[in-house]
C-alpha positions in Angstrom: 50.7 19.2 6.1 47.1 17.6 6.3 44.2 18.7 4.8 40.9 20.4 5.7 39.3 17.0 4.0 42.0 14.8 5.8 40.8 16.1 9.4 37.3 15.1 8.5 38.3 11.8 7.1 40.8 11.1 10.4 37.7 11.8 12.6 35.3 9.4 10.3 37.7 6.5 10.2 38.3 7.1 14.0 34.3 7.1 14.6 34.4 3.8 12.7 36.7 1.9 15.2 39.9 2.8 13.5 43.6 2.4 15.4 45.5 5.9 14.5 48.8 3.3 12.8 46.0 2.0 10.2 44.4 6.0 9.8 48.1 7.0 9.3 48.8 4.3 7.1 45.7 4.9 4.9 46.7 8.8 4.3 50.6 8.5 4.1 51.0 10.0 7.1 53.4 9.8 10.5 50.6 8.4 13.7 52.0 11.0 15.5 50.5 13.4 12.8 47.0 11.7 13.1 47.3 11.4 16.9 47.7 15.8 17.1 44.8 15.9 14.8 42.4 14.5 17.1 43.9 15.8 20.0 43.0 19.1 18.1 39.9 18.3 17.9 39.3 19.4 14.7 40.8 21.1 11.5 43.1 23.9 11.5 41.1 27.5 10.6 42.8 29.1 7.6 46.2 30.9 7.3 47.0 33.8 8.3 47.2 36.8 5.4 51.1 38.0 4.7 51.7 41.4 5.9 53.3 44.0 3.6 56.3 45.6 5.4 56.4 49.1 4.9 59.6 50.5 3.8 61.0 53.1 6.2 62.4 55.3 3.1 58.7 56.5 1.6 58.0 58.3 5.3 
């Protein structure tokens, strides 16, 4: 799973003239994987919080 920083650095290296094969190369990653990033357009917001499940037996 990529990075907040890693999004940033897909979309500089991109701005610079770079093919996604040499991005993807540069941060260990699949194209594919840097190809969805900038389809996304940029990074991902933060995860969700867990939710406690409530045991039924303390109603």
């Amino acid at each position: 799973m990529l990075k907040r920083e890693d999004y940033f650095m897909i979309q500089e290296m991109k701005a610079k003239g770079m093919h996604v094969t040499d991005i993807a190369y540069a941060l260990g990653v699949h194209p594919r994987t840097v190809r969805r990033a900038l389809e996304r357009g940029g990074a991902p917001r933060g995860r969700k919080k867990h939710r406690v499940s409530v045991d039924c037996n303390d109603f």
